[in-house]
N, C-alpha and C positions, 0 to 999 in steps of 0.2 A: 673448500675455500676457493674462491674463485676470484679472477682480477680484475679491476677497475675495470670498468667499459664507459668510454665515451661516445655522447651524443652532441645533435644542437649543431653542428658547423652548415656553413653553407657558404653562398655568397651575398653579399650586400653592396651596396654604395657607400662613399664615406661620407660619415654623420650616423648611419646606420648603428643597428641596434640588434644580436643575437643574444640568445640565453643559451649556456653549454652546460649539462648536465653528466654528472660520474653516479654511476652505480656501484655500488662496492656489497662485496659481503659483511655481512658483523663482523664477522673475525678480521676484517680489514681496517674495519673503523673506529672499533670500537677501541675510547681512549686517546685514539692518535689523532695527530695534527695530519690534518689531508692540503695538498698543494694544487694547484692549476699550473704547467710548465707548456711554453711553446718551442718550435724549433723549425727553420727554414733550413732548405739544400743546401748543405756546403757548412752549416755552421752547429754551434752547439746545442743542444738544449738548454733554455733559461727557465728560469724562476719567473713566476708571475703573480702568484697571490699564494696566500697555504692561510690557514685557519686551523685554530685549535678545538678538541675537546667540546670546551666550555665556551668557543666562540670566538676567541680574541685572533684578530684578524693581522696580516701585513702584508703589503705590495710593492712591488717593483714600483721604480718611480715615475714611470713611462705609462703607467698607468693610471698611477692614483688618479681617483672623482673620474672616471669612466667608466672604472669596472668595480663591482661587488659580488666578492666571494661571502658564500654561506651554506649551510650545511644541515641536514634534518633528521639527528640521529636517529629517531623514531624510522624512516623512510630508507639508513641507509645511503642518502644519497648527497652529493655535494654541490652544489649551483655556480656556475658565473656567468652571472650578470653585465654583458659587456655594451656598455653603451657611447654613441659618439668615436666608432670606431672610424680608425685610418686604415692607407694602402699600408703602414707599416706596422701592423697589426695582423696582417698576410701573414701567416704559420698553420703550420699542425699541433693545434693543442692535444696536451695529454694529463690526466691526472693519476695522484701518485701520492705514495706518502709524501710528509715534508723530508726540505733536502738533508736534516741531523740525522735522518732515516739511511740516507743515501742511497734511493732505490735503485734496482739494476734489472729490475725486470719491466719492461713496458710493452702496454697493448698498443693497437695502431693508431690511437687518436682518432680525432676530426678535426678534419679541415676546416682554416675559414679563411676565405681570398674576400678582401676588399677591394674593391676600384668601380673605377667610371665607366 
């Protein structure tokens, strides 16, 4: 059983547009609602997108029509889709179960710095 790894960060310009992918084991996915969470120096990790199972989706509000999370049980793997990104969109994303999970184990993310 092994833990989520993310990929996909980088740097862009704002308006700019990455895709950050999570790998997971089956025994990690299978059934559960997976999340996307970011986190800047000094502050907490937040909640950013999670997706269910079956698909049904929610986001943070700083988000929404930017970004699209989705998921490929077949594959394992979980997508987001961020597009029209800002300088405050600057974090280390990470994926994770959703937060009813309250996960307390996390890999090192990827980064994604936006600016000019």
């Amino acid at each position: 059983q092994g833990h989520p790894v993310e990929s996909g960060g980088g740097a862009v310009q704002p308006g700019g547009s990455l895709t950050l992918s999570c790998a997971a084991s089956e025994s990690w996915l299978i059934f559960r609602p997976m999340a996307w969470y970011r986190q800047t120096p000094g502050n907490q990790r937040e909640f950013v997108a999670d997706i269910t199972h079956a698909g049904r989706t929610k986001y943070e509000d700083s988000v929404k029509g930017r970004f699209t999370i989705s998921r490929d049980n077949a594959k394992n793997t979980v997508i987001l889709q961020m597009n029209n990104l800002q300088p405050e969109d600057t974090a280390t994303y990470y994926c994770n179960l959703s937060p009813e999970y309250q996960p307390d184990s996390w890999g090192p993310g990827t980064q994604v710095t936006v600016s000019s």
